[in-house]
VOPAGU-2260 file (C-alpha; in pm, 1 decimal, decimal comma):
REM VOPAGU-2260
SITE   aa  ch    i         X         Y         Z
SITE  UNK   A    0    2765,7    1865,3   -1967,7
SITE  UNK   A    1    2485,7    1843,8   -1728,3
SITE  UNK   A    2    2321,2    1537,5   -1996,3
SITE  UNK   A    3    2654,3    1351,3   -1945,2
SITE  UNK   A    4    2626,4    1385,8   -1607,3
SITE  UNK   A    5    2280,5    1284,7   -1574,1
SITE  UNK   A    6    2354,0     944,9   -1802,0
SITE  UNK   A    7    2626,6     883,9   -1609,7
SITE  UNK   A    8    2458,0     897,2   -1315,3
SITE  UNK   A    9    2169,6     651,9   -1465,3
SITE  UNK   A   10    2472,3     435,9   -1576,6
SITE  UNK   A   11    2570,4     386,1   -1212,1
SITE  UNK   A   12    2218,7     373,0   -1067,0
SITE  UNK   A   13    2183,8      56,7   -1340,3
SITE  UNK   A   14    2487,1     -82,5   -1231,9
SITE  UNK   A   15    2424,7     -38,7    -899,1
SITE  UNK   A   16    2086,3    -231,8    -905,6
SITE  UNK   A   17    2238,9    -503,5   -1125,8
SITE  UNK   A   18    2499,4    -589,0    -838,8
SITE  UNK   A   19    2179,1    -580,5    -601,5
SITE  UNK   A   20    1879,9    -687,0    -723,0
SITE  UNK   A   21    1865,4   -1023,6    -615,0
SITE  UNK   A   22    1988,5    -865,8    -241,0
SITE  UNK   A   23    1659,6    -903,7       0,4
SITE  UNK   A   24    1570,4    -582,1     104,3
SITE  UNK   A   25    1819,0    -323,1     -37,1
SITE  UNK   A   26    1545,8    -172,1    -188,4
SITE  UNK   A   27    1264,4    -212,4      41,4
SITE  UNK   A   28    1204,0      75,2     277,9
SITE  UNK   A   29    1482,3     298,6     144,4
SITE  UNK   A   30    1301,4     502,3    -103,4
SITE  UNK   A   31    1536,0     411,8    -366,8
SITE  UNK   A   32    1352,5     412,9    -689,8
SITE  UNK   A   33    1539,0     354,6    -979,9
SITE  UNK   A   34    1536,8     668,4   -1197,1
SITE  UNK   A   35    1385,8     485,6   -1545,7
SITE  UNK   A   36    1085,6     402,0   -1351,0
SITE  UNK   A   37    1098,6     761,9   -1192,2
SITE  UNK   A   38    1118,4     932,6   -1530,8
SITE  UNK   A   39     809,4     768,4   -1676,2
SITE  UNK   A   40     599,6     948,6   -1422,2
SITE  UNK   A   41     710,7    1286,4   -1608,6
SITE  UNK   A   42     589,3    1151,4   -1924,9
SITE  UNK   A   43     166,7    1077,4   -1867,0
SITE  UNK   A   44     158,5    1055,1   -2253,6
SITE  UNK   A   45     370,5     757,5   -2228,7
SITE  UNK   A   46     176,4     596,4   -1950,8
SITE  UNK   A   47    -140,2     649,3   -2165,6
SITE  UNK   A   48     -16,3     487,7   -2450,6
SITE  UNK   A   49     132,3     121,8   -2262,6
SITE  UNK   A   50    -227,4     154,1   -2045,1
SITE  UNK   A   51    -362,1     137,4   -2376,3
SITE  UNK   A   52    -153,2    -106,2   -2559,0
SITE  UNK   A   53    -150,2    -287,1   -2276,9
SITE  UNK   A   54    -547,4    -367,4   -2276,8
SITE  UNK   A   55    -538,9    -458,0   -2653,6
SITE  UNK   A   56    -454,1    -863,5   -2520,3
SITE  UNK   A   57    -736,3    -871,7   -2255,2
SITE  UNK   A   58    -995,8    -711,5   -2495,0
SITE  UNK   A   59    -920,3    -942,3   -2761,5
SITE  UNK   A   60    -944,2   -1270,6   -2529,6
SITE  UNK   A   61   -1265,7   -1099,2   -2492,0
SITE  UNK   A   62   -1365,0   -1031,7   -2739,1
SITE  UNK   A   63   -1242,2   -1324,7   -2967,4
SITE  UNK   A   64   -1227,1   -1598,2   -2689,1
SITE  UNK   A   65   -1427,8   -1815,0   -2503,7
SITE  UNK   A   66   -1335,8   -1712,2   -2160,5
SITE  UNK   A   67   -1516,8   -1528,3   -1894,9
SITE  UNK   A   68   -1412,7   -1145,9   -1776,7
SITE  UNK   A   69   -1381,4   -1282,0   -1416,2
SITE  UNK   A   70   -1111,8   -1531,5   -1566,3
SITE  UNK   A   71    -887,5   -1277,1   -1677,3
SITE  UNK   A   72    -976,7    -965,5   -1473,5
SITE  UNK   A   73    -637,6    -927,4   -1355,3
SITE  UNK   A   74    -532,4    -869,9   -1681,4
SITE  UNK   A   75    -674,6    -542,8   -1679,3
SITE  UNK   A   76    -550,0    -407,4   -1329,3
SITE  UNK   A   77    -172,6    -294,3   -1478,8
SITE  UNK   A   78    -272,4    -121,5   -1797,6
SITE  UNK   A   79    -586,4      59,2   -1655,8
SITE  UNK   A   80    -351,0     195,3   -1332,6
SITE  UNK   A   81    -150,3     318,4   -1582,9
SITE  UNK   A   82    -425,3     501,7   -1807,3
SITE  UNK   A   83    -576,0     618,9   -1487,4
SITE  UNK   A   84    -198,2     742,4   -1396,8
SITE  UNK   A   85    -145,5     914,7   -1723,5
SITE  UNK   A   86    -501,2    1081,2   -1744,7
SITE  UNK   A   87    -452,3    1197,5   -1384,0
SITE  UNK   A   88    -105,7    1336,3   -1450,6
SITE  UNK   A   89    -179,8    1525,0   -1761,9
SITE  UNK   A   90    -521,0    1672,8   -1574,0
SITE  UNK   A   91    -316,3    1779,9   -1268,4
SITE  UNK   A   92     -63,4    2028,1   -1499,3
């Protein structure tokens, strides 16, 4: 029963943030974090795998490309936070 509840629950959260998000500032300074986003925190295997997926694109403009590294740099700020993330997670149980 408790499962239910807790899809329910995510059901409503979705919902919720559907009605709001284009509402400036519901979200800003209330802590309100919506729980998909929470839950991938409690999965560092996860966050490994998209860090790393996620740097396939910028290594192959790299590597296969004529561009420089300072062209796409930003392209590798997302999926290294979350390798970094996952690695520190998994290190920390």
């Amino acid at each position: 029963m408790k499962e239910k509840n807790d899809f329910e629950k995510d059901m409503e959260n979705l919902e919720d943030w559907q009605e709001k998000q284009y509402s400036p500032g519901h979200y800003i300074g209330t802590g309100k974090v919506p729980r998909p986003i929470l839950a991938v925190s409690k999965h560092p295997k996860l966050l490994i795998v998209a860090g790393a997926i996620g740097l396939l694109l910028p290594m192959a403009a790299l590597i296969f490309g004529d561009v420089l590294f300072r062209e796409i740099a930003f392209l590798f700020f997302v999926p290294l936070v979350f390798l970094i993330g996952g690695i520190l997670r998994i290190r920390g149980r």
